[in-house]
C-alpha positions as CSV (number, residue, x, y, z in Angstrom):
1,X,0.0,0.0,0.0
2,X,2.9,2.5,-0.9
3,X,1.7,6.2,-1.9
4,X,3.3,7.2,-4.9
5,X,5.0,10.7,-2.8
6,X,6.7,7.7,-0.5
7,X,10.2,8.9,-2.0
8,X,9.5,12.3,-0.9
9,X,10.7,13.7,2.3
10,X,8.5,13.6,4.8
11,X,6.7,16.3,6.6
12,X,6.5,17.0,10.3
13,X,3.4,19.3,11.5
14,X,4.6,22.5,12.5
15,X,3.6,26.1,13.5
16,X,3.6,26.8,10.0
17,X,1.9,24.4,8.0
18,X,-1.0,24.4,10.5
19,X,-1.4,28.2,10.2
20,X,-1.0,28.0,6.4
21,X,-3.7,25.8,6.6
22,X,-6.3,26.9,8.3
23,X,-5.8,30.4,6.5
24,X,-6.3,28.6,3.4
25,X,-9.4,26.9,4.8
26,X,-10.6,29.9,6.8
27,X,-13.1,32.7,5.1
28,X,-12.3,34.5,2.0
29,X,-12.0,38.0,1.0
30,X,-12.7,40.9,3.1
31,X,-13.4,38.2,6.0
32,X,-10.5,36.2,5.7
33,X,-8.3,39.1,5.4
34,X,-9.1,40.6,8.2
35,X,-8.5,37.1,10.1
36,X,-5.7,36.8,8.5
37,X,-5.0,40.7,9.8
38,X,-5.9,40.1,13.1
39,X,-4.4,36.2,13.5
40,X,-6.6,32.9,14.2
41,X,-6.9,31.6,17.4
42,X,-6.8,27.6,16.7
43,X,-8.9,27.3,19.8
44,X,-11.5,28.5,17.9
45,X,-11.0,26.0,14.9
46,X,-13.5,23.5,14.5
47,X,-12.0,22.3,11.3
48,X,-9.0,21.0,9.9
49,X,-7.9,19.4,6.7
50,X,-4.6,18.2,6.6
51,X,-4.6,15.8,3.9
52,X,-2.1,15.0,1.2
53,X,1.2,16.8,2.7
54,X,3.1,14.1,3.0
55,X,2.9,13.9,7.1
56,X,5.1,10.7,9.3
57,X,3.9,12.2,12.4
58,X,1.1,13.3,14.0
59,X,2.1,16.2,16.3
60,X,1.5,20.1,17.4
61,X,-2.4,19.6,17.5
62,X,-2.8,20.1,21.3
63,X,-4.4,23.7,20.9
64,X,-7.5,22.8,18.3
65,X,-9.2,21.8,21.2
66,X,-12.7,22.6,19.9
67,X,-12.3,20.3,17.5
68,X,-14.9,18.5,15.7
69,X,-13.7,17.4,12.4
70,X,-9.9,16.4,11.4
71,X,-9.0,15.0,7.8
72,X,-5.0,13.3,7.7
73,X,-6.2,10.9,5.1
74,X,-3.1,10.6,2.3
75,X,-0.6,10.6,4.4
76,X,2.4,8.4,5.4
77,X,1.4,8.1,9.4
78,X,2.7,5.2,10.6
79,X,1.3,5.6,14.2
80,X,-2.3,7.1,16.0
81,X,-0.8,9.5,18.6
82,X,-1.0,12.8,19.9
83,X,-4.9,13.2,19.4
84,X,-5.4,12.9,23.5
85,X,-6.6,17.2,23.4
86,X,-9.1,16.6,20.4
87,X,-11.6,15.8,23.4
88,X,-14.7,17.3,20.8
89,X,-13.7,15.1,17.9
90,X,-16.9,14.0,16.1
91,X,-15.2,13.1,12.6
92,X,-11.6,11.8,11.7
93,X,-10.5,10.5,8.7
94,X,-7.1,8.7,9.0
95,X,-7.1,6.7,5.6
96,X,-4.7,6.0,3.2
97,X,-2.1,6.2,5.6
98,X,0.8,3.0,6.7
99,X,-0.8,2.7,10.1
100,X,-0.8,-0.8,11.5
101,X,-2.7,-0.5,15.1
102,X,-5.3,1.0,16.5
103,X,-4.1,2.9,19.1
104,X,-4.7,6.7,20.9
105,X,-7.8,7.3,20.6
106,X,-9.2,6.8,24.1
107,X,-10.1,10.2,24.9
108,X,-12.1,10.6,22.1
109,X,-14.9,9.6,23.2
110,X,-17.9,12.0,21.3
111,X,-16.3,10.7,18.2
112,X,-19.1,9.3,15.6
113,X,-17.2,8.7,12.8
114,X,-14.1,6.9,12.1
115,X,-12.1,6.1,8.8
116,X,-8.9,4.2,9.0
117,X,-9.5,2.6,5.3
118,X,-6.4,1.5,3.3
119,X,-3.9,1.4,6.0
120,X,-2.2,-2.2,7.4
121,X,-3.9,-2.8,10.0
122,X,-4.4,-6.7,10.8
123,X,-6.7,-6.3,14.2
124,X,-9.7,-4.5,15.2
125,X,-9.0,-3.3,18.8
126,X,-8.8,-0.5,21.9
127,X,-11.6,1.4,20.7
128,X,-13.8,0.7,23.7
129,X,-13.8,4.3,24.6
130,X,-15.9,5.5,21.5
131,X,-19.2,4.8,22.4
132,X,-20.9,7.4,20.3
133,X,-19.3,5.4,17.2
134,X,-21.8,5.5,14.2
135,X,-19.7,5.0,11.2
136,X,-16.7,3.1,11.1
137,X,-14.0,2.5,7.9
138,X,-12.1,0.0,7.9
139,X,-11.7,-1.4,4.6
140,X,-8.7,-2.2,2.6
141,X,-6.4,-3.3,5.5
142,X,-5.4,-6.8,7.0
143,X,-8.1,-8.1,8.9
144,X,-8.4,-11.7,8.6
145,X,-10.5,-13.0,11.3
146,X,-14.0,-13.3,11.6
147,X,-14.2,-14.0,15.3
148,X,-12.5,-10.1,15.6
149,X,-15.8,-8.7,14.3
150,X,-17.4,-9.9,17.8
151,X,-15.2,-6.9,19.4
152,X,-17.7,-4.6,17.8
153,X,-20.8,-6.1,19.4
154,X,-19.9,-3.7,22.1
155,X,-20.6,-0.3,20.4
156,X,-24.4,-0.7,19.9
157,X,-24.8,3.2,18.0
158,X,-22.7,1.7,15.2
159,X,-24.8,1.6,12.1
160,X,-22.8,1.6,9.1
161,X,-19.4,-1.0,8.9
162,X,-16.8,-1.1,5.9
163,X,-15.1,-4.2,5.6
164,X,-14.4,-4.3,1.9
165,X,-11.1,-5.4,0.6
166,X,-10.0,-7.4,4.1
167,X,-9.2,-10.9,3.6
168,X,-11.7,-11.8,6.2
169,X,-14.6,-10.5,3.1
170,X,-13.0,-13.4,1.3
171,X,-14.7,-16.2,3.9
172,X,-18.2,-17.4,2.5
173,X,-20.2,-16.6,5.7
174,X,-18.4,-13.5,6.2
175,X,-21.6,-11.3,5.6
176,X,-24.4,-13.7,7.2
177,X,-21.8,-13.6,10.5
178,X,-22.0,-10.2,10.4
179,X,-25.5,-9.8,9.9
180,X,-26.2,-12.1,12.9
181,X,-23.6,-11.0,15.5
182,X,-24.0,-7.1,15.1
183,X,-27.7,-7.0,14.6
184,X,-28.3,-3.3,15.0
185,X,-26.0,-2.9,11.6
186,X,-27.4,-0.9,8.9
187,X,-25.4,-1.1,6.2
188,X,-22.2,-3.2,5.7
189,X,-19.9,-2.5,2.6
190,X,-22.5,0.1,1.5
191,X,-25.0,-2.0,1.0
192,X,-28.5,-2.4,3.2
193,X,-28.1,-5.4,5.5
194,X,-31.0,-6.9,4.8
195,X,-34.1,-8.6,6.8
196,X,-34.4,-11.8,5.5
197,X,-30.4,-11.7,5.5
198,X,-30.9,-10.9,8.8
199,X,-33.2,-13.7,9.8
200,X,-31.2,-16.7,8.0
201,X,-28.3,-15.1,10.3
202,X,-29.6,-15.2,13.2
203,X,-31.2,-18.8,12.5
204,X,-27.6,-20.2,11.6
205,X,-26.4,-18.8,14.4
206,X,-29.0,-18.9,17.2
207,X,-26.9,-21.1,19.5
208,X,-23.8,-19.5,19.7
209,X,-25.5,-15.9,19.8
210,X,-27.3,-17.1,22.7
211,X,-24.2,-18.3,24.9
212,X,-22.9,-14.9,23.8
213,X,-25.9,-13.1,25.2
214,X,-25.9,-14.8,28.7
215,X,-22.1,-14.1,29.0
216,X,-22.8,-10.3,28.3
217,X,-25.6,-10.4,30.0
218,X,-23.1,-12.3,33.0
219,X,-20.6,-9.5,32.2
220,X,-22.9,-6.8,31.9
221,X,-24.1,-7.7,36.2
222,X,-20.5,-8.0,37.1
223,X,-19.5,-4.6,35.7
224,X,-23.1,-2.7,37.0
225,X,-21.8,-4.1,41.0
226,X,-18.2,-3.4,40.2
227,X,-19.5,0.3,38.9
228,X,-21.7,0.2,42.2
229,X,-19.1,-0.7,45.0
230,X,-17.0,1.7,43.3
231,X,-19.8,4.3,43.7
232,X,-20.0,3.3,47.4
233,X,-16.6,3.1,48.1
234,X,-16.3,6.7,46.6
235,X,-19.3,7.8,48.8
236,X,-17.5,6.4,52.0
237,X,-14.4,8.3,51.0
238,X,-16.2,11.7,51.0
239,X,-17.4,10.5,54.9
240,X,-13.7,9.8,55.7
241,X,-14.6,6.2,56.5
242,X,-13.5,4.4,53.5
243,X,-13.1,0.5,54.4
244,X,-14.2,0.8,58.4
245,X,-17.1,-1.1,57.5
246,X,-15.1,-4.6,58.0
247,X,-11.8,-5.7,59.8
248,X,-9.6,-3.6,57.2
249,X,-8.1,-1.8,60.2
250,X,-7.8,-4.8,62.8
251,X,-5.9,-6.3,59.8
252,X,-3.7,-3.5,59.1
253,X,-2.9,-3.1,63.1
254,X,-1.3,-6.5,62.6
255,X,0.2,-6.9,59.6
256,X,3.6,-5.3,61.4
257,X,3.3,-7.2,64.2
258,X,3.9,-11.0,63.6
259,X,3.8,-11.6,68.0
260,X,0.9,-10.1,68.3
261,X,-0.7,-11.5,65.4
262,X,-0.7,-15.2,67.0
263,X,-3.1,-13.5,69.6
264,X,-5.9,-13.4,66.3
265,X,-6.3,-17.2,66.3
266,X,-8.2,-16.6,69.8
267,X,-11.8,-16.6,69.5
268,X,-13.8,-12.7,69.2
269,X,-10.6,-11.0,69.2
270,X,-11.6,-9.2,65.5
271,X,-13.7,-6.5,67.0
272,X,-15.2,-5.7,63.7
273,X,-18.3,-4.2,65.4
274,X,-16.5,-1.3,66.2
275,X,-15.1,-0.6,63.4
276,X,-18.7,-0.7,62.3
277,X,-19.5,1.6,64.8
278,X,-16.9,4.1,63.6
279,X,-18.2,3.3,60.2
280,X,-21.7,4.4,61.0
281,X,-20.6,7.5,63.4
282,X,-18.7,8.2,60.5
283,X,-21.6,8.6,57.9
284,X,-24.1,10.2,59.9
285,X,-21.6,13.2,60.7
286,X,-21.3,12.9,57.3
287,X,-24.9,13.6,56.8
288,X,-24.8,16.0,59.1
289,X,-22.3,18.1,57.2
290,X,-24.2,18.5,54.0
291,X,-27.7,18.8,55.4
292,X,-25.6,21.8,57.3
293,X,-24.0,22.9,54.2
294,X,-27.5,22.6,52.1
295,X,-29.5,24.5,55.1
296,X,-26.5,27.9,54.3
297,X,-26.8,27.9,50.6
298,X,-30.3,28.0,51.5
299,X,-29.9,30.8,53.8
300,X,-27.7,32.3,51.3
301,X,-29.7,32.6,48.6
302,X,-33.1,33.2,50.7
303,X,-30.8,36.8,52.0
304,X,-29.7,37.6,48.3
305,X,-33.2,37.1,46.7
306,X,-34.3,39.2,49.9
307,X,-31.6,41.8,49.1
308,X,-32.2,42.0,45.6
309,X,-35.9,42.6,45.8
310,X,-35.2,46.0,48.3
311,X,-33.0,47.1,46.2
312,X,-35.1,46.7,42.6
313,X,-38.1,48.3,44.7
314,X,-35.7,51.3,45.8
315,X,-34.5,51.7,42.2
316,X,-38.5,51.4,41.2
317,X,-39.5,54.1,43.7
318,X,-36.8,56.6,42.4
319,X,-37.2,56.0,38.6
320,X,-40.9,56.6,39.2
321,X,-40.6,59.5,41.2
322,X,-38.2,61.2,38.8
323,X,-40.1,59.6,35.4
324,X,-39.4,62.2,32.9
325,X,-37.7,64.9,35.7
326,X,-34.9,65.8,33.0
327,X,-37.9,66.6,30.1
328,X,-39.2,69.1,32.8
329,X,-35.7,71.1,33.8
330,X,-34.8,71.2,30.4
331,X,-38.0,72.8,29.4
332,X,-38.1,75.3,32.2
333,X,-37.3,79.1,30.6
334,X,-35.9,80.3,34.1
335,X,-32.1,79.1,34.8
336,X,-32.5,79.8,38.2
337,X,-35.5,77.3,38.3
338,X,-33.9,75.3,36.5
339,X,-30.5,74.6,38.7
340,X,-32.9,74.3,42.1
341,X,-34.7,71.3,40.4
342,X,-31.1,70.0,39.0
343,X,-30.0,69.9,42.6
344,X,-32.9,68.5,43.7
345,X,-32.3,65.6,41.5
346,X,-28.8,65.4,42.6
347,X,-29.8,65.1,46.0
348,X,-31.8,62.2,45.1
349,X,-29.7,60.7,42.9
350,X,-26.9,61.0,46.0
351,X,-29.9,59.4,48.6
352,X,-30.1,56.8,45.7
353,X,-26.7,55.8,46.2
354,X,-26.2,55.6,49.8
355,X,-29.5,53.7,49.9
356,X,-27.9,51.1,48.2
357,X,-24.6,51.0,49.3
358,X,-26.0,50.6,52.9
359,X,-28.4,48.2,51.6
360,X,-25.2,46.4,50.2
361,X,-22.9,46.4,52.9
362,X,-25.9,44.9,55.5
363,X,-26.1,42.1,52.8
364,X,-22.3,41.8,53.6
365,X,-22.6,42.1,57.2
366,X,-25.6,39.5,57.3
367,X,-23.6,37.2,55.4
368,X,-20.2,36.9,57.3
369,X,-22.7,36.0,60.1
370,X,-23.8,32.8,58.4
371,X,-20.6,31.9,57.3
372,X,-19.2,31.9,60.6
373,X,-20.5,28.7,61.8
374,X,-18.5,27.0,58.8
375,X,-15.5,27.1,61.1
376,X,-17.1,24.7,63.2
377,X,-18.4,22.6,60.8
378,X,-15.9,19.8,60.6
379,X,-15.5,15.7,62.0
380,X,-13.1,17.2,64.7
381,X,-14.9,15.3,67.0
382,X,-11.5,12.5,68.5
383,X,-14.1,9.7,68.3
384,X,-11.7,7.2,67.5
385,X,-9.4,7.9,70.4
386,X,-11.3,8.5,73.1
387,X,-14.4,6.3,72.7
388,X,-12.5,2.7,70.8
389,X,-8.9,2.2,71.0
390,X,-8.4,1.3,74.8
391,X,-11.8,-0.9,74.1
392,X,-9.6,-3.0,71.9
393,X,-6.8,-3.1,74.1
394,X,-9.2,-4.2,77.5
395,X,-11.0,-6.7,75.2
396,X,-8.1,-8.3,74.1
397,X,-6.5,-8.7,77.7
398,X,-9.9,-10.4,78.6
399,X,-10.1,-12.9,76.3
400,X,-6.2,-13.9,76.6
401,X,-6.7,-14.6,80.5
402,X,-9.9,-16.5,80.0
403,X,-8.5,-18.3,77.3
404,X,-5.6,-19.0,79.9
405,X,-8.1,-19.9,82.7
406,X,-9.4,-22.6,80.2
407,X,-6.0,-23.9,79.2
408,X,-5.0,-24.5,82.7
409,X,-7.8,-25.6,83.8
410,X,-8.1,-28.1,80.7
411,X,-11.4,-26.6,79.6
412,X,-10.1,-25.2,76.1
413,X,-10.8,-27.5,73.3
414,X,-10.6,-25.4,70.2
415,X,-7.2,-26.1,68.1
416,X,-4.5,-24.0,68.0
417,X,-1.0,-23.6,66.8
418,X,1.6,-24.7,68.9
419,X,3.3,-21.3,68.7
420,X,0.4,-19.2,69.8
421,X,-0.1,-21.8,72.8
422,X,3.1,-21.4,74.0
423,X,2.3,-17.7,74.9
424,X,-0.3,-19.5,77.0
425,X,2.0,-20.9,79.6
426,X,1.9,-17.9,82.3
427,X,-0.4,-14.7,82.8
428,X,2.8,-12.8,82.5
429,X,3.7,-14.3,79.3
430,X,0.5,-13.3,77.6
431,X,-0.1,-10.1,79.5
432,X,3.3,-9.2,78.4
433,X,2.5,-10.3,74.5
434,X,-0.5,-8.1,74.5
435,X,0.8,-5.1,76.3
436,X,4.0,-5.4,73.9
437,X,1.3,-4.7,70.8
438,X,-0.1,-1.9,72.2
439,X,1.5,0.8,71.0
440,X,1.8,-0.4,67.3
441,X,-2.0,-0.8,67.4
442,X,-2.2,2.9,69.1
443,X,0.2,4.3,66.4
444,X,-1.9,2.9,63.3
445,X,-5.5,3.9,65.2
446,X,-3.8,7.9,65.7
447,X,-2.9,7.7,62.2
448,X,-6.2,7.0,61.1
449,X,-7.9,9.3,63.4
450,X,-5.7,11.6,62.2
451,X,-6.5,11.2,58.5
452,X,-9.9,11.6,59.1
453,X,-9.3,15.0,61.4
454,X,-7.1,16.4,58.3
455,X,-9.5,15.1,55.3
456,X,-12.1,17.0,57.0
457,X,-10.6,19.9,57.8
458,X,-9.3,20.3,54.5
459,X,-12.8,20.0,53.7
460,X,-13.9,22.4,55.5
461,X,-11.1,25.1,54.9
462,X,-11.7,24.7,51.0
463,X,-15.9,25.3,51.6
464,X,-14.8,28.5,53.6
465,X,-12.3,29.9,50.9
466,X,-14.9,29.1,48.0
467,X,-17.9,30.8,49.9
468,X,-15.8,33.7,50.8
469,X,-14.1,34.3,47.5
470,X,-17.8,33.8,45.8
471,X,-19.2,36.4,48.5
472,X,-16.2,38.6,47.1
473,X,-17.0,38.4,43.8
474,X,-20.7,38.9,43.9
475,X,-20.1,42.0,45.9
476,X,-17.6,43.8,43.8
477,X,-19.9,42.6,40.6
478,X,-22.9,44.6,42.8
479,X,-20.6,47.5,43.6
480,X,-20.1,47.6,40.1
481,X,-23.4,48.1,39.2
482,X,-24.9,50.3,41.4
483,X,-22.1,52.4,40.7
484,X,-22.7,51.8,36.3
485,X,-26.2,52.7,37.4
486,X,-25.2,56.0,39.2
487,X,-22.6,56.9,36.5
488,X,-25.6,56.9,34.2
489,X,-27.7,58.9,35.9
490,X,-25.2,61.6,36.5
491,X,-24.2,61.5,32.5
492,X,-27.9,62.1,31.5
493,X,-27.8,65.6,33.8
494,X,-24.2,66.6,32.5
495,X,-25.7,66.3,29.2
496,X,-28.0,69.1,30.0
497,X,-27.5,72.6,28.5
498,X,-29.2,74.5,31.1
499,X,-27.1,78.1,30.9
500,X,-28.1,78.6,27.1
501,X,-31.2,78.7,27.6
């Protein structure tokens, strides 16, 4: 599949050649001119033919970020890459080019139509990512297999395939395999797929289309409770309590402590209950934050509606009071007249503005009062300290000596390794082995305890900073009005001409 420029030197995409093309694809005349004048921002490209120029490489594209249609097709490319910004790629035409896999297109993922025709290409593969695929060109290449084509059973918006000129077209079930294993097809090879085509497919093929069906539909249930734990796990991470809902931090409190770690073989020493408990705690401060969070937008927005209505019925009053005021002083024949009522409206316009203003900074005021309880509003609350770790410590102790009491008194009849009975031959011996543990269990519940006491914190001191910068911004954009507002009273009296009258 050589291109007859294939003894030419090949091209790299540059600066250059992408301005010289999109000013040669850009408007024309006056308009392109002027763009031409004023320079084209390739963010604002949405698209771009760069076809027959003799390009190796794909490269310098990051900044067409918008995107939506990119021609390369008669080319020399010998590789997909460097397409990872072209996030708003709807159409790309990569044919007639030396490319032999499929490869970098994950994040393209609004892209509806694909053409890698004529290339060298032997396998039909990592395209799971375009899900919005319609149309899809792959003709002229090396595909061989017909068991490949089941890969595309997984893009169910594709409608219209090219095949033609693979070897696998050459096999004499090629299109009724087709036909039955991508049944939402439209048209294969430009041609209509059609029903009665259709229906022999699927007859030939019932039995293996069905196994296929339940291990999708199989597939399809593990991937919906993967999707789901993930969900939860995610939900429990925004709680701070991420994997307390099970003996993940029992385990991890002995994973450095082999000694200790015998002591695990005694019966109810996994106190997974209270991690539970923490668990639980856990999420229902977690509740409690964002009903508190939810309850101050609320407040938030119930004191700017508030604000806004005084301050459109102030405006109201004064534009009805002085409704056609400037018609009237620059009618009046006596200048003296005249001025009085000028300085009248001054006045009023001055009233007007500290009206405002005042109503403005009591908004401000009233608000830094409901912020302030966000700096309380965090899981500062030493739960896991104070109310848990000693339990586990006092539990432990318990059930060692018992289970001593039992040994000696030949009452114990569970098995157990010979190692962790010989920690059983004295109290001191097993009071000792516990005690020993304690402070590597202590370390790994603090540090716990304290990633939860940071996570939220960190919470709460990014909620703080947004509300406050918001609250910044919306005040200088109202300062800025009322004072656009006041400006444009003042220029409608300055544009009176009272002295020539």
């Amino acid at each position: 599949m050589s291109r007859l420029y294939d003894s030419i030197e090949p091209n790299v995409i540059d600066e250059e050649m992408l301005q010289r093309a999109v000013e040669e694809q850009g408007p024309r005349e006056e308009a392109g001119l002027l763009a031409k004048k004023e320079g084209i921002n390739f963010r604002d490209v949405k698209e771009l033919q760069l076809d027959f120029r003799n390009i190796l490489k794909i490269d310098n594209l990051w900044q067409f970020v918008n995107l939506t249609k990119l021609q390369l097709d008669n080319n020399i490319i010998e590789k997909i890459e460097s397409l990872e910004c072209l996030v708003n790629l709807v159409w790309l035409d990569l044919s007639f080019n030396n490319i032999e896999i499929i490869e970098g297109l994950d994040t393209l993922v609004k892209l509806q139509d694909l053409s890698l025709f004529n290339n060298r290409i032997s396998k039909i593969e990592n395209l799971d990512a375009l899900q919005e695929l319609q149309v899809f060109s792959i003709g002229n290449n090396a595909i061989q297999t017909l068991e490949n084509m089941i890969y595309l059973r997984k893009f169910k918006n594709l409608r219209t395939l090219n095949l033609a000129g693979n070897p696998v077209c050459e096999n004499e079930v090629y299109a009724m395999f087709i036909a039955a294993h991508l049944p939402d097809l439209v048209y294969l090879d430009f041609r209509l797929v059609e029903d009665n085509m259709r229906e022999m497919a699927l007859i030939k093929y019932q039995y293996a289309i069905e196994e296929m069906r339940q291990g999708e539909t199989l597939a399809l249930v593990k991937q919906e409770a993967l999707e789901a734990r993930e969900k939860e796990v995610e939900y429990h991470k925004s709680a701070y309590v991420e994997y307390l809902n099970g003996p993940f931090l029992f385990d991890s409190m002995y994973t450095e402590d082999s000694e200790a770690s015998k002591l695990l073989y005694l019966p109810g020493t996994k106190f997974v209950a209270i991690c539970q408990n923490l668990f639980e705690y856990g999420l229902k401060q977690h509740e409690k934050r964002e009903a508190e969070v939810t309850l101050f937008y609320e407040c938030l927005h119930e004191a700017l509606a508030e604000n806004q209505e005084q301050g459109t019925k102030i405006m109201q009053a004064f534009e009805e009071k002085n409704e056609g005021v400037l018609d009237k002083i620059q009618s009046i024949s006596d200048t003296m007249v005249a001025e009085v009522k000028l300085t009248e409206y001054n006045e009023d316009i001055a009233k007007l503005t500290e009206t405002l203003m005042t109503l403005e900074m009591q908004l401000v005021e009233q608000l830094e009062v409901k912020r302030d309880p966000f700096w309380r509003i965090f899981l500062g609350r030493r739960f896991v300290r104070n109310r848990q770790r000693n339990y586990h410590h006092e539990k432990l102790l318990e059930i060692a000596i018992s289970t001593l009491e039992k040994i000696v008194k030949s009452e114990f009849d569970e098995e157990m390794p010979d190692d962790v009975r010989m920690l059983f031959v004295d109290k001191d011996t097993i009071v000792n082995a516990v005690n020993a543990s304690h402070d590597i269990h202590l370390l790994k519940i603090d540090n716990r305890e304290d990633e939860i006491i940071t996570k939220a914190n960190g919470w709460a001191s990014a909620l703080i900073e947004k509300v406050h910068k918001d609250e910044i911004h919306r005040n200088r954009s109202r300062v800025m009005e009322i004072n656009q507002y006041v400006d444009h009273l003042h220029s409608e009296t300055d544009s009176l001409d009272i002295l020539e009258q």
